[in-house]
C-alpha positions in Angstrom: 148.3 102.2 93.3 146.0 102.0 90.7 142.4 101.1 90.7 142.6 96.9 90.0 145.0 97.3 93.4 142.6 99.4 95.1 139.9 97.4 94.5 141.7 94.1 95.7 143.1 95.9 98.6 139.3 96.9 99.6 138.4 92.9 98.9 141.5 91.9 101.2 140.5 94.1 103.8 136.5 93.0 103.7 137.7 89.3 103.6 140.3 89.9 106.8 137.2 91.4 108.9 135.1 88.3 107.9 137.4 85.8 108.8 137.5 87.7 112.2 134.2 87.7 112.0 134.6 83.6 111.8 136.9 83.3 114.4 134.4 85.1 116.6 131.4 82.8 115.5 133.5 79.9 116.1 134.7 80.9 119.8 131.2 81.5 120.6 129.9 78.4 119.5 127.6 79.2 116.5 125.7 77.4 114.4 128.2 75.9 112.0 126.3 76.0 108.7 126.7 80.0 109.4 130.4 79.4 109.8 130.8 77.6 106.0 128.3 80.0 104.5 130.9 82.7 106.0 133.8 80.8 105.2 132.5 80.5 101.2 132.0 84.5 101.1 135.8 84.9 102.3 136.6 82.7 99.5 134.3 84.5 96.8 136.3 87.9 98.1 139.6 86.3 97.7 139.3 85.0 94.6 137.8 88.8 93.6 141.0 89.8 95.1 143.1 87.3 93.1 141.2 88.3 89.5 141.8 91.6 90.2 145.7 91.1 91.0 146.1 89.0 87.6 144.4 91.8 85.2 146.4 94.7 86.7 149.0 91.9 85.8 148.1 91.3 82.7 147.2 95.2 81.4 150.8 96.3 83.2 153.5 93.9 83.4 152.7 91.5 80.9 152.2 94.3 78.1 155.8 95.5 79.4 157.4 92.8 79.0 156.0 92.5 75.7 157.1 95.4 74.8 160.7 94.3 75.8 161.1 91.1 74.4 160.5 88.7 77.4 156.6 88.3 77.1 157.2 84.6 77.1 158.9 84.4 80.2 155.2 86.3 82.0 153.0 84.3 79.7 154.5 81.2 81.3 153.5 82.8 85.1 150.0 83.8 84.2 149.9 80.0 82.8 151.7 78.7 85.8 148.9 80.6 88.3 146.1 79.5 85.9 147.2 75.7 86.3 147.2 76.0 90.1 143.4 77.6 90.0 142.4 74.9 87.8 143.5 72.1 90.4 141.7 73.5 92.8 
């Protein structure tokens, strides 16, 4: 694993104890302004997580392929995950 994947493994992990974190606050009732402000750091962390994923992609796989004649083929996934982050 190198250190892109460690460092969105240790974003994945932080996010999946604060969504457990908001399932708690929401069982017990809490004030739900708390919940969304929870709710957006989950999000930051995942999109962290995401970045992370798509360099290691970039620095790795894409230069591979490159390398081997069928960079187009990933440049057309890294444009294809870009287009979905856009629309959201």
């Amino acid at each position: 694993m190198n250190e892109e994947q460690k460092k969105a493994m240790q974003a994945l992990k932080t996010c999946k104890g604060q969504i457990e974190g908001i399932i708690k606050m929401l069982e017990d009732g809490r004030y739900c302004i708390d919940i969304s402000n929870q709710i957006i750091a989950s999000q930051a962390l995942l999109k962290k997580a995401n970045m992370l994923i798509l360099k290691q992609h970039l620095n790795h796989c894409v230069k591979h392929a490159f390398m081997n004649d069928n960079g187009d083929e990933k440049v057309d996934e890294i444009i294809g995950v870009l287009e979905k982050l856009i629309q959201k």
